[in-house]
N, C-alpha and C positions, 0 to 999 in steps of 0.2 A: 734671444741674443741679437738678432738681426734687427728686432726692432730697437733696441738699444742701441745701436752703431749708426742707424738712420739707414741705413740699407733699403729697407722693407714697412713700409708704416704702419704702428699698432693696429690700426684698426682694420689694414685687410689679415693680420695676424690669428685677429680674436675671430675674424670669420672664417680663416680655416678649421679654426678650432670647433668651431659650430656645426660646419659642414662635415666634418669626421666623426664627431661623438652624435649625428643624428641617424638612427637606425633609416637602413637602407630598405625595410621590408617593412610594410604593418602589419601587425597583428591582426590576423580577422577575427571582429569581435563577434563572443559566445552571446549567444540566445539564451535568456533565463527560462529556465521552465517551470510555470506553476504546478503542475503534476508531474511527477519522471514517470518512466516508460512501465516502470513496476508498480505504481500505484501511490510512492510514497510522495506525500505535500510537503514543496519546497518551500516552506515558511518557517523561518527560524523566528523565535518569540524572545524577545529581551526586554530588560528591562522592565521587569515582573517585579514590582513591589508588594504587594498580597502574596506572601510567600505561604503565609497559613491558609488559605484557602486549600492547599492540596492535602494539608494534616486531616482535616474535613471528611474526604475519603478517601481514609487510609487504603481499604481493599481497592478501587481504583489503582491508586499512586502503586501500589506493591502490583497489583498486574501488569500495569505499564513501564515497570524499571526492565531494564536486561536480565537475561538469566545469570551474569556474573552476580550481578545486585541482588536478585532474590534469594540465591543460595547462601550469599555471605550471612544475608539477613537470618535467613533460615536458622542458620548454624549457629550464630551468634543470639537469636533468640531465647534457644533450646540454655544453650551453654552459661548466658547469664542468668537467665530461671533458677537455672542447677548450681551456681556458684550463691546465686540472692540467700537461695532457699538454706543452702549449706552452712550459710553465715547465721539464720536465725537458729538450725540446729545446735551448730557451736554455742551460740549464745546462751540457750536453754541449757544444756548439760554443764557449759562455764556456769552459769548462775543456778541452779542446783547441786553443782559439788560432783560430777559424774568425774571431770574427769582428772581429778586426785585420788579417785577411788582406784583399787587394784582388783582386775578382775572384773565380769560385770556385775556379780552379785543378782541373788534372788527373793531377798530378804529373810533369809534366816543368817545364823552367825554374827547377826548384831552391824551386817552391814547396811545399808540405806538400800531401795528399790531406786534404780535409777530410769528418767523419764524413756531415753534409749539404749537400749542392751548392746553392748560392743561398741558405744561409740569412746573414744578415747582420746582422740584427735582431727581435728579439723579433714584430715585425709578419710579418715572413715564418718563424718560428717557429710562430706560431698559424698560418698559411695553409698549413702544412708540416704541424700535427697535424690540421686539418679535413683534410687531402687523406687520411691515411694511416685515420682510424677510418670516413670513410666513403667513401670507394675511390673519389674521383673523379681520383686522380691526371693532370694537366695536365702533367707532363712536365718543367716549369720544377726541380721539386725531386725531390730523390733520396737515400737511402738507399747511404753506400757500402760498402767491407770494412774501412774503415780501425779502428773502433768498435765491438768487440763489445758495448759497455754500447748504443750508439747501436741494436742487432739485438734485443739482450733490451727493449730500451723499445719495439722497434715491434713486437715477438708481445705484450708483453703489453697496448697499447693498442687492436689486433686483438681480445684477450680481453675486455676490457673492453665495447669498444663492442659485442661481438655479444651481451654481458649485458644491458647496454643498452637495444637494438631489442629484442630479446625479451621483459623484463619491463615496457617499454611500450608495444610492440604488441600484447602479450598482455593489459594493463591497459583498452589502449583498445579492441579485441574485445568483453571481457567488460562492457564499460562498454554498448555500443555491444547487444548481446545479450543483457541480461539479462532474467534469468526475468519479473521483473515489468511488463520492456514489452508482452509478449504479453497480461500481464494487464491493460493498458487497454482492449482491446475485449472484456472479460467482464465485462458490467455486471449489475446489481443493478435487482429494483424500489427506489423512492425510499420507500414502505410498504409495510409489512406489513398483511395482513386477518388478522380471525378471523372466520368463519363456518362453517354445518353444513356436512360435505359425509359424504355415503353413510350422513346418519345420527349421525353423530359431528362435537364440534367442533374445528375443526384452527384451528393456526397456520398461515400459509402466507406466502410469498414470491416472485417470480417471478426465474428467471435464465437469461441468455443467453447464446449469445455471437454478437458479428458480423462474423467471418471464415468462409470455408465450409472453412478446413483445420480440420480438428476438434481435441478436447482428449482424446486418449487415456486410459483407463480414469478418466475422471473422477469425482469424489468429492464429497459433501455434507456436512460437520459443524456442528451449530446448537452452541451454547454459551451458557450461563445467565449473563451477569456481574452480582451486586447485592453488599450489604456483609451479610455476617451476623457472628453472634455466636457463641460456642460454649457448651457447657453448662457449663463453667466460668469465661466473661466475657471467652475471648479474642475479640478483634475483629477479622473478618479483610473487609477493603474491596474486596478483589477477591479473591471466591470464586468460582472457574468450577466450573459445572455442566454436565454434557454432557446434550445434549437430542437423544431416541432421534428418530430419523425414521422417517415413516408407510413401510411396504412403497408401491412395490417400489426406495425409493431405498435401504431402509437393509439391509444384506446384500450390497453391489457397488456397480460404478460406476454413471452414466450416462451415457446416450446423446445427449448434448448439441447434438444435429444443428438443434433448434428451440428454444426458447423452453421450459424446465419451470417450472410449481409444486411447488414443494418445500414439501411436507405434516407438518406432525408434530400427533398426535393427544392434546387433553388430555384425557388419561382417569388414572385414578388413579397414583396411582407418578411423574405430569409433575411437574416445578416448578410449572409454568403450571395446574394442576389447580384452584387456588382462587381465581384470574384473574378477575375478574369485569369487564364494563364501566364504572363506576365509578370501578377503581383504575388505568385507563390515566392518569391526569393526575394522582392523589395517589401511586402508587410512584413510588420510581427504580430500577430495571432497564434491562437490554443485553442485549439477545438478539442476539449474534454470530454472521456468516455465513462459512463458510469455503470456498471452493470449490479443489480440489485436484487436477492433471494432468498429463498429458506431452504437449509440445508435438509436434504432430504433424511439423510440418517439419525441429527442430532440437533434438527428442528431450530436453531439457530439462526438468525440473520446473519449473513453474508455480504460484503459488497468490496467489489474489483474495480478496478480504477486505472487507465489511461492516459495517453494525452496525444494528440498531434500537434507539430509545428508545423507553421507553412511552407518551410520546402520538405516537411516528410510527407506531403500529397503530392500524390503524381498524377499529372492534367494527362487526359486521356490514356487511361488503363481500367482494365479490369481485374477481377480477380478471376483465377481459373479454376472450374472446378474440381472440387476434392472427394463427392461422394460420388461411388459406384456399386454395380449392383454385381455383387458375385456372389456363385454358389445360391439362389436363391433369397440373399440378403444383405442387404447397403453396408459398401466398405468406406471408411475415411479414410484417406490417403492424408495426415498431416504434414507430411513433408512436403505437400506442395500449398500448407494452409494459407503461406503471405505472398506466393507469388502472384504477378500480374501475365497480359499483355496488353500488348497496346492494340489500341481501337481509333478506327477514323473519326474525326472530331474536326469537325464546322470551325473557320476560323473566324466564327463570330461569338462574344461573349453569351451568355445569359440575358443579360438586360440587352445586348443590343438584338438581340435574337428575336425576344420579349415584343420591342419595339416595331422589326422586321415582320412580324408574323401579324400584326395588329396591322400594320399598313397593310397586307395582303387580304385582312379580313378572313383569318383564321382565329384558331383560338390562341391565348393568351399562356403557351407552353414552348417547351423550346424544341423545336421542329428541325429534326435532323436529317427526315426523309426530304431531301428537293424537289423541285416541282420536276412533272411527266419527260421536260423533255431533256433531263440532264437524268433520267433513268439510267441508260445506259452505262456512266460514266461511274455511276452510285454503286453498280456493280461489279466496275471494275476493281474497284474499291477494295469491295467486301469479299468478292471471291477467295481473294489468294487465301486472305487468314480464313474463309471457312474450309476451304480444302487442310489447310495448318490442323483445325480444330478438329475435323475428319480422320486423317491421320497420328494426330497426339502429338505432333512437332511444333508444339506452340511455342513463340517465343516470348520467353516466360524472363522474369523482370529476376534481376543479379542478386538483390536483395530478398531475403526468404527466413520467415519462423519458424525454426526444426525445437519443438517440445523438448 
């Protein structure tokens, strides 16, 4: 209205308009993740034109539906069988003459044998096909000789129905045993640390499991997921990289009897080699956990699944320990399975570390002990938190995996 009187001119009008309707706050934006924290792959699939390839394998497709979907199926299997089947009864006794006949007749008294005894109507048709596909025969209804079509309809609904029980009992087994339920009790730390260990800096992770039947020749694969480029501009958004594990995981399985830290060392050749503290909260990276087995009870392949983001590692910590020795024999304490503390950590990266230690004419790892005459200082360091670790007062990181 003011710009219409000349008051006020449109156009600083339309900018206060602008300036009011623009949010005061941004949104911080979400991090996708190629793998959630439970295992499941955040990839939705569209746009599927081969739709019949899944018809292909059926048993597949009926394992992988939800248990709402299997059951309807189930039910609805059973129930149109027994309704199919009811219809071809009807049909037979319609077209023999049964059911104008009174009574069901034996063949004496000049009445016709009829092909099924008591059936009369389409109600006692269907209670005539539930009795014969699942063999609860009650006696009221009968199969005679009079109807060779009435003999080949009862083998072949025999045939049918043992299809039947089979591909849904054998659906709800596999439903009921799958691989991946075992893998609910092989849990994951909730973070990853990086800090020194024996000298060098590793990635590390903690995993479990908490059944005491084990996981046969078990396995460890880390994998690198970020978006790179290629030297000619193609862009690839999920580029996996395999990331070598520290001895003695990587060369066999493990021995998954307690709690491991699963170790990988950035030393040159890593993805992770130029990783610095810094870039945990400006990259976007996944460092994917894969752990892989045979169930010990029911001989199965198993496999648990992971993921970390970059600000779910924390630059200097450790994890604390969980196994202890009482009464004679190692206790797990899981509730301290994901905690950390922190540890003193060099404010030089990896690679500049790398670089550091090859000027000096050492080896080619990342060297946290300082040289002789800064000893002293290296221990003031470390003292406090070993007296912490002495007494069990460790200060143990806010975030934590309670099973």
């Amino acid at each position: 209205m003011l710009a219409r009187k000349g008051l006020v001119p449109e156009e600083y009008v339309l900018r206060l308009v602008e300036d009011v309707s623009r949010p005061r706050y941004r949104a911080r934006e979400r991090k996708v993740r190629f793998v959630a924290k439970n295992g499941a792959c955040n990839v939705a699939h569209t746009n599927i034109r081969e739709q019949g390839r899944f018809l292909q394998d059926v048993f597949t497709t009926l394992v992988d539906l939800k248990w709402r979907h299997t059951l309807l199926i189930f039910t609805m299997s059973f129930l149109c069988s027994w309704l199919l089947f009811a219809m071809i009864w009807w049909l037979i006794a319609f077209a023999h003459g049964d059911l104008h006949q009174p009574g069901t007749g034996t063949g004496g008294g000049g009445r016709a044998v009829p092909c099924v005894t008591s059936l009369h109507s389409f109600t006692s048709a269907f209670l005539f096909s539930v009795e014969v596909q699942v063999t609860i025969g009650f006696g009221g209804r009968m199969i005679t000789e009079e109807c060779p079509a009435a003999i080949t309809v009862l083998l072949a609904q025999n045939i049918v129905g043992l299809v039947i029980n089979a591909i849904m009992l054998g659906c709800i087994f596999m439903k009921t045993s799958q691989a991946h339920r075992r893998a609910e009790t092989l849990i994951f730390s909730r973070h990853a640390v990086v800090s020194p260990r024996n000298g060098r800096l590793c990635f590390m992770c903690r995993v479990g499991d908490l059944r005491k039947s084990m996981i046969i020749g078990a396995t460890v694969r880390l994998q690198l997921v970020r978006q790179t480029a290629t030297a000619e501009g193609e862009v690839l958004p999920l580029d996996q990289i395999d990331v070598e594990m520290d001895s003695p995981v990587s060369g066999g399985g493990i021995f998954l009897v307690a709690p491991l830290i699963i170790a990988h060392v950035i030393a040159p050749g890593s993805p992770l080699y130029p990783l610095r503290a810094a870039d945990l909260h400006g990259r976007h990276f996944e460092i994917v956990v894969i752990l892989e087995g045979v169930v010990e009870t029911t001989g199965i392949t198993t496999q648990a699944r992971t993921s970390y983001l970059s600000d779910e590692i924390l630059w200097g910590h450790r994890f604390v320990a969980v196994v202890s020795q009482e009464d004679g024999r190692y206790s797990v304490d899981y509730s301290k399975f994901g905690n950390t503390v922190r540890v003193p950590m060099p404010d030089l990266d990896a690679e500049q570390a790398q670089v550091q230690a090859q000027a000096r004419g050492h080896a080619a790892t990342f060297d946290i002990f300082p040289p002789p005459e800064h000893t002293t200082r290296r221990r003031n360091l470390t003292e406090p938190h070993r007296l912490h670790s002495e007494t069990g007062d460790e200060e143990e990181q806010g975030s934590s995996d309670r099973p």
